[in-house]
N, C-alpha and C positions, 0 to 999 in steps of 0.2 A: 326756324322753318327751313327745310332742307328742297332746295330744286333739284330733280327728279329727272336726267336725262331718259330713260325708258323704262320696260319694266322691269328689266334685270338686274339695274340697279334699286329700284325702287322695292324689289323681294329683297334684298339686299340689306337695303335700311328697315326693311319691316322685322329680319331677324337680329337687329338690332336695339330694336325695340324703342325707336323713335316716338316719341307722342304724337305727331301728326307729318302727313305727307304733303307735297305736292306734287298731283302729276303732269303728265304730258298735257298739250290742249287739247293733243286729236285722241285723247282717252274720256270719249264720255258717250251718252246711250247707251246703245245695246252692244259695243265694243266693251265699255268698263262691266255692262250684266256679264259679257260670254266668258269674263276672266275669271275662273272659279278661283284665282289667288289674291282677285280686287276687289270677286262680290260682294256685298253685304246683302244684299235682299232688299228687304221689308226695312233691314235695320239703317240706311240712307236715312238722314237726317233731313228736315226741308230744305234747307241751305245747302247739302250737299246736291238734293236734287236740282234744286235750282240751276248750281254750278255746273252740274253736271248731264244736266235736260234731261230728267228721270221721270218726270212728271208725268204721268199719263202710265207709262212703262210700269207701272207697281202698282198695288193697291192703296190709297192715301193714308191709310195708317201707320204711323212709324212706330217698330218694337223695338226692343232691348236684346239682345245675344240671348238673355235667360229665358224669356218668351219665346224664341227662336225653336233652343233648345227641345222647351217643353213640348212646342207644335210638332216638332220632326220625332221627338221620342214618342207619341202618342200615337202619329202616323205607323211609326219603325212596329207598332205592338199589334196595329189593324191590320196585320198579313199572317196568312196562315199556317208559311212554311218558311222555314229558316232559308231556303235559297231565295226566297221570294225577299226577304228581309236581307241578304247580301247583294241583290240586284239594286233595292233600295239605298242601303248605303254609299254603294261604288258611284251610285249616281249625283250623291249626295257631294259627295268626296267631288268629282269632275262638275260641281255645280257652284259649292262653297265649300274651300278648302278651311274656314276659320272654323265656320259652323259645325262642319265634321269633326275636324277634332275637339271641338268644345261639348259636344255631344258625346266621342267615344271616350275622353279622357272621364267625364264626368259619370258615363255611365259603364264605364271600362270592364265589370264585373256580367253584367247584363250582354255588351257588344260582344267582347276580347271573343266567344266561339262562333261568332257568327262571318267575323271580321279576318278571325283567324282561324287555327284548327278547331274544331273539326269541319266548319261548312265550307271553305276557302276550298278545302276536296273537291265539292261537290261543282262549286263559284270554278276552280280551272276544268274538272267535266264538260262543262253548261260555257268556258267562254266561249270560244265562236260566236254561241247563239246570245249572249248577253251582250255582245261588243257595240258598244256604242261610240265613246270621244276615244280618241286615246288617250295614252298615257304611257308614259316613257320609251322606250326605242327596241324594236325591232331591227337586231341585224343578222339579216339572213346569207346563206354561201352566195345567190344567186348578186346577191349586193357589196358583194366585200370587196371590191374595189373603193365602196365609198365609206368606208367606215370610217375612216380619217373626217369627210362630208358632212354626216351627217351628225358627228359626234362636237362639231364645230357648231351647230346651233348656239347664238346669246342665250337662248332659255337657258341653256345648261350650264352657264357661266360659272355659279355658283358652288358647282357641284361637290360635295363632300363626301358622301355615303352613293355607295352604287351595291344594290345585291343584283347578282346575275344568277341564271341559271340558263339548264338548255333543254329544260322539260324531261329530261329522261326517267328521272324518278320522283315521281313528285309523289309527297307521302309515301302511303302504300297504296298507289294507286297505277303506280307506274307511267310508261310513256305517255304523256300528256299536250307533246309538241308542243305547239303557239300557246298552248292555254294553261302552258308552266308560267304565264307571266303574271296569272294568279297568285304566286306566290312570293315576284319580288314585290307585287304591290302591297300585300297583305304584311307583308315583312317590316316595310319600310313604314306602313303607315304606327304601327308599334315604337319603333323607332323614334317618330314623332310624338306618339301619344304618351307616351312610357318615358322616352327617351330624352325629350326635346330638343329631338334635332329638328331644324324646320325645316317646313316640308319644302322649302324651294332647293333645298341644298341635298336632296335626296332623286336620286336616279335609278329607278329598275330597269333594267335589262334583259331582254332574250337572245337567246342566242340560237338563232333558229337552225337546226344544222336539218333538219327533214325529222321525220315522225317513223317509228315503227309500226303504231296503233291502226291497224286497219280500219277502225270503223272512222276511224277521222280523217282517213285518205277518203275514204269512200264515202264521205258526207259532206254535199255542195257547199253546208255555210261553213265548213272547216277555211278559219283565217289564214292560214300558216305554208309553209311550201309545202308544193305536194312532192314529194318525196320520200324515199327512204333515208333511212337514218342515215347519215355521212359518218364516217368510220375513218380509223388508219389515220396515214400520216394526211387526207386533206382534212380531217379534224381539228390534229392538232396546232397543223399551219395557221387553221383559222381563227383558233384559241390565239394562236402564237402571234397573230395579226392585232388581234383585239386588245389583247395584252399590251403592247405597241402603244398604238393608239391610247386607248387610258393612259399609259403612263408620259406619253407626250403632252397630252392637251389636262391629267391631272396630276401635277407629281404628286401632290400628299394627298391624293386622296385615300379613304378606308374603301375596300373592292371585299363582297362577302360572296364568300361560293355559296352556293344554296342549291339543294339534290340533284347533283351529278351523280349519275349511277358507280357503283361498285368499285369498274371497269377505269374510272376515269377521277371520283373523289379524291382520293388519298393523294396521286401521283399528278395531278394538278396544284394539290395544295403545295406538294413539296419543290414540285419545280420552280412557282411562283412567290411561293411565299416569303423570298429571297430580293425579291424585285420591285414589292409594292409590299405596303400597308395590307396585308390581305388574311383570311381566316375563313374556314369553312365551318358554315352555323353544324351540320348533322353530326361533325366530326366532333369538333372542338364544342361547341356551344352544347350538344346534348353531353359530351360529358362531363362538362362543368356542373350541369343543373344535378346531374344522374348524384355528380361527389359532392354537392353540396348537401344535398340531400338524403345521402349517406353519409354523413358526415355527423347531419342532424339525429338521423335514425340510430345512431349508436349513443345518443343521450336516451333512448325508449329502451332499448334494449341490453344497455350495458357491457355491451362486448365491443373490446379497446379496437381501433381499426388495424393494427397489428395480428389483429387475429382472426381477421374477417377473413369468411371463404366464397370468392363470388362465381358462381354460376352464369351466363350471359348465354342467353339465346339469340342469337343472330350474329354470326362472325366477320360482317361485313363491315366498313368504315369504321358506322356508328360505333358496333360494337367493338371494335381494336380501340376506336378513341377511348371508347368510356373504360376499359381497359388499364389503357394506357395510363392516363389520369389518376384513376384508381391504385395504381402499381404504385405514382409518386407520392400521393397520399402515404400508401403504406411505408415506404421509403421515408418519409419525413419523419414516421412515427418510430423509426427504427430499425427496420427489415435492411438486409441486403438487397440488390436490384434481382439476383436471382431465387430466393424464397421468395420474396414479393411477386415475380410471375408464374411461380407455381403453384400458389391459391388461386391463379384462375383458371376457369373451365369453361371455355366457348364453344357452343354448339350451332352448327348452322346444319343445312340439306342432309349432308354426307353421317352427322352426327356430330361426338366429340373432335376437335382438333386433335390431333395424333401422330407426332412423327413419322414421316414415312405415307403420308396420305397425298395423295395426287394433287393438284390443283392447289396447294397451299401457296398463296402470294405474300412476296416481302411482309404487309404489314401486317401479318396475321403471327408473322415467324416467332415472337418472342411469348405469343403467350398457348403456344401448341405444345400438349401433355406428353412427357417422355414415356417410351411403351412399357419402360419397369414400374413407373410409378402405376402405370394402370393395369400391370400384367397378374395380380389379384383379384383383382374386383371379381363380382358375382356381376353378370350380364345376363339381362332374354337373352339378345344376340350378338352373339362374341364380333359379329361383323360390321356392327355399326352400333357402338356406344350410345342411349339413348338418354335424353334428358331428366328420364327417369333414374335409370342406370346410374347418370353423375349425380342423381339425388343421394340414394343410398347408399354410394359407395363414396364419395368426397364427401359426401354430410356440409354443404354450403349453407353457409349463415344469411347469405342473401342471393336473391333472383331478379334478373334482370332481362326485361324481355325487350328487345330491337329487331323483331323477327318480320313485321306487318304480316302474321300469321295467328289470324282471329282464333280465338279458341283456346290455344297453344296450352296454357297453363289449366291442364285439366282438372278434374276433382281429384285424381290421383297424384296428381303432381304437387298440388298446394297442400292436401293431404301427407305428403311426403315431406314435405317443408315444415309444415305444422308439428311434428312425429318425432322431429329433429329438433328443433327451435322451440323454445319456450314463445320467443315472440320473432317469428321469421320475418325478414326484409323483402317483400316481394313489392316488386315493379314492372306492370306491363306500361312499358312507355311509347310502344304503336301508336302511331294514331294514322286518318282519324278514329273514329268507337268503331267504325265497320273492321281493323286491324287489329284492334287490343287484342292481344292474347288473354285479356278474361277483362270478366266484368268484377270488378272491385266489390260491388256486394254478393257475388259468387266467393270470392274470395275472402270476405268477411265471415260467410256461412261456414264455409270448407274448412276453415282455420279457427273456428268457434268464439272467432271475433278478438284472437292474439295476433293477427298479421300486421305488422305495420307497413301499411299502402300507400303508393303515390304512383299514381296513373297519367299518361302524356296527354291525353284529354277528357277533358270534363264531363265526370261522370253527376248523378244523382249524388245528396246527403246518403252516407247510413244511418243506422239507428245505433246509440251506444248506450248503455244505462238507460235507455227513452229517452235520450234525447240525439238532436241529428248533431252528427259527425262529418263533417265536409270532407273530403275525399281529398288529397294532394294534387293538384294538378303541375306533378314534375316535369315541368315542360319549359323550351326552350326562351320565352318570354321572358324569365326571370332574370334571363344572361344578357341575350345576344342587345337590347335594349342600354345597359350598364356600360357595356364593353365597345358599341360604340361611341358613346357621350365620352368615355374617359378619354378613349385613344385621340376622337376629335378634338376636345376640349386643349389636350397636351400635345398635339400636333406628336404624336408619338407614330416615329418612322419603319416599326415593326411590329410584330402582334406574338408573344413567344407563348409559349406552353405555361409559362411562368406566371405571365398574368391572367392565365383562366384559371390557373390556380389558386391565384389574390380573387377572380371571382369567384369562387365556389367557395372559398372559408367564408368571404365578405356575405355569400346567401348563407350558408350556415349559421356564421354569427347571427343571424335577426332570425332563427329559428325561435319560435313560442314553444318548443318541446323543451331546448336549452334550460328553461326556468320549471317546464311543468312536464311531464314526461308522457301525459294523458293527453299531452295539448296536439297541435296539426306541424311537421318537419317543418312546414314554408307559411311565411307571411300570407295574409289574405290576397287575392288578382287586387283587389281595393288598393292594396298598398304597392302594387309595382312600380308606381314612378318614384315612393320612397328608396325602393330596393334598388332600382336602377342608382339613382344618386350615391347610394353605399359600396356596389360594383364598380362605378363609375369612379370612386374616389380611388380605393382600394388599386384597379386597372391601371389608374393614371400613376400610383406611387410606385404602384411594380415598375412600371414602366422608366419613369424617372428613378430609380435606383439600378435600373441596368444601362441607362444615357441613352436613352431611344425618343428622349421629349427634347424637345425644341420651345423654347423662351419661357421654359418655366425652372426658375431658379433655384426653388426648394421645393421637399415635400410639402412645404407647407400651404404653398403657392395653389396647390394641386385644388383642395379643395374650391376654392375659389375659384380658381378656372373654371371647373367643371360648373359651378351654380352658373356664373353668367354667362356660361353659353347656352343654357336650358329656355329653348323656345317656351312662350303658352300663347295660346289663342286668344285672342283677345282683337278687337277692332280698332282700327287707329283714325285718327280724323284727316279725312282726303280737304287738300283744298287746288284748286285750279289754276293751271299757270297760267297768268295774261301774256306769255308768248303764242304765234303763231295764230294761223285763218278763225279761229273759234274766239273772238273776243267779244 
């Protein structure tokens, strides 16, 4: 039996996964109910109520975690709109953090879009008006004298995982200020579920720099500074401050950027990513899943990835990441680093990338089409290269859409794909559904049901021979969940390019296409905590073969790490300290 000086260490020993606790004396009542990380509920045993003078405080029946479960999943299905059912959850989560996750790991298929994309969109929309307890830290310009302060809390003692964001792009939904913190929670609670990290040792972050979004300036119950967006160099000081801090009060921590716009993704990553354990999920994490799953898709369709021609609608981060990624791939398979960036074709606003085009930024530079290669082509219009255009004239093997421009992949376009491809690679990976560049059974029509599909949010079954066909959901869950359990598990003091590449074969390898070519590119959502553990492994060995792990001696080690560091929800037996005034 272990004594318990507070709760920080007592979250401590719980992801440790001690059999029974002892708490503090002055932890009992309605102090031990308000701890959504000590509640049990219902599930207080009589002895612990006793111990803990619960009695009265609860209904006198005592249940099981599984009964728990069942009551809150029955509740979770008597609402009749999915944000009403993300209100319910978040609250569930700041109520009983074991409960919550026992419930989304168990029902992870059912939860994962409610919890995550696509409703979490509508959940940062609607925070202000949802905001009830907190939950992790708000640091705004007007407080940045106290970032060091506040980031000093015991609660946060623990901390391992932090995703931060600053609201600017959240989804395709854009400025979303305060109510970008929709998305480190949403993030981390994956992490947990999927991931098992526990959730004491996880921290979201906002990074409040002011809002552009007028209707949120001009809406009373907007949480957030009122403000315009801070820009320029008092940004980045304040990035530059924050950074600080973190890396003072956590050296090894893992820090994950999470939708920084355009402007600000790529050249944050690279400044920092030198300085801390750090990785940007939209950059790196979308195109791991994006090449994992191209990776799978060329066991359907037969064409070596040496000879893949990809297409990519949207030229921003996302799309230079998955790019990029994509390039090494072909690079592994054989290609020189310059044939391999001239199979791609990124199209954003302006149209094709295209030497000589205004506004191209560094990280776009390596994969923009030289004007001979393209000075043939048949064009509508010679003025701006259109998506079409790079259909018929590059003849791309696969498509790839990062545009958050709904519609995008028209009849003519998947049409165009189809015309070319016996069995085309098309991927709108928008999200959330209000962004997809098409709907997947739009694209099963238009393609007469040879497209091979994987969409960033969850769509409907299609029909295939009569029977349904689940749709891929190639989306960032299958990564960013793996990648942090490995790096944490191996105390691994970098995050390189190299181990999102150990995770994208490691998601590859568990493709069910791999064996049956009729079958789905990616494991079932059911089995993401499997997948994570295979990421996880794979992450950690990359890692420890470049010397970035700390006290893990072999690869062999690796796996093993990573099992016992994997939280599960589970209840532990409280028992009460006879020190202090409560005896």
């Amino acid at each position: 039996m272990d004594h318990i000086a507070g709760t920080a260490e007592l979250l401590d020993r719980a992801s440790d996964r001690q059999g029974s606790l002892t708490l503090p004396a002055d932890m009992f009542g309605y102090r031990l109910l308000a701890d959504p990380r000590l509640n049990k509920g219902t599930a207080f045993t009589e002895d612990e109520r006793t111990a803990f003078r619960l009695h009265g405080l609860l209904p006198p029946t005592v249940v099981s975690i599984d009964d728990q479960v069942n009551r809150r999943l029955h509740a979770f299905r008597e609402f009749h709109t999915d944000l009403e059912r993300y209100a319910f959850l978040r609250d569930l989560q700041d109520t009983n953090e074991t409960l919550y996750y026992a419930l989304l790991g168990r029902h992870v298929e059912e939860l994962l879009p409610i919890v995550y994309t696509p409703t979490v969109g509508a959940g940062c929309a609607s925070f202000s008006r949802l905001f009830r307890k907190p939950r992790g830290v708000f640091l705004s310009i007007p407080h940045r004298s106290r970032i060091r302060e506040i980031l000093a809390n015991p609660q946060f003692d623990k901390t391992e995982v932090i995703v931060v964001t600053d609201g600017e792009r959240i989804l395709g939904l854009g400025d979303q200020g305060a109510g970008g913190m929709g998305i480190p929670i949403g993030k981390l609670a994956l992490y947990t579920a999927c991931g098992g990290i526990g959730p004491a040792t996880a921290l979201p972050i906002l990074l409040d720099v002011g809002t552009d979004n007028e209707a949120n300036l001009a809406d009373p119950l907007y949480i957030g500074w009122r403000h315009k967006r801070v820009r320029g160099e008092e940004y980045d000081s304040f990035v530059a401050e924050f950074i600080a801090a973190v890396k003072e009060r956590w050296p090894h921590v893992l820090l994950q950027w999470e939708d920084f716009a355009k402007a600000n993704a790529t050249r944050l990553l690279e400044r920092y990513r030198g300085q801390l354990c750090s990785f940007n999920d939209d950059i790196q994490g979308t195109a791991a899943v994006a090449t994992g799953a191209l990776l799978a898709a060329i066991n359907v369709t037969g064409e070596p990835m040496e000879r893949q021609r990809i297409a990519i609608l949207g030229g921003g981060s996302a799309g230079c990441g998955i790019a990029g990624l994509l390039m090494e791939a072909m690079v592994d398979a054989g290609l020189n680093p310059e044939d391999a960036a001239s199979r791609f074709y990124l199209v954003d606003k302006d149209g094709l990338l295209v030497e000589g085009m205004n506004d191209i930024v560094p990280f776009q530079r390596a994969f923009v089409q030289k004007r001979e290669a393209v000075a043939k082509w048949t064009l509508g219009n010679p003025s701006r290269i259109s998506l079409l255009d790079v259909i018929y004239n590059a003849k791309p093997t696969a498509l790839i859409g990062v545009s958050a421009q709904a519609g995008a992949f028209t009849e003519s376009v998947v049409r165009g794909m189809a015309h070319i491809n016996k069995r085309p690679i098309i991927f709108p990976l928008s999200n959330p559904v209000s962004c997809a560049e098409a709907n997947p059974a739009d694209i099963e029509r238009w393609s007469e049901g040879r497209a091979v599909i994987g969409a960033g949010s969850p769509f409907p079954p299609l029909k295939r021979g009569g029977q349904p066909f689940a749709v891929d959901q190639t989306n960032n869950s299958y990564i960013f969940p793996g990648v942090g359990l490995g790096t944490i598990a191996t105390r691994a003091t970098r995050i390189t390019d190299t181990m999102f590449m150990a995770a994208a074969k490691a998601l590859a390898g568990m493709s069910p296409a791999r064996h049956d070519p009729n079958a789905n590119l990616l494991p079932r959502v059911t089995q993401l905590s499997d997948v994570a553990i295979d990421v996880a492994i794979a992450v950690g060995k990359q890692a420890y073969t470049e010397g970035l792990t700390e006290g893990i001696d072999s690869k062999a080690d690796v796996e093993e790490a990573v099992r016992t560091k994997m939280w599960t929800p589970r209840y532990l037996a409280y028992q009460r300290s006879m020190a202090g005034p409560y005896v």
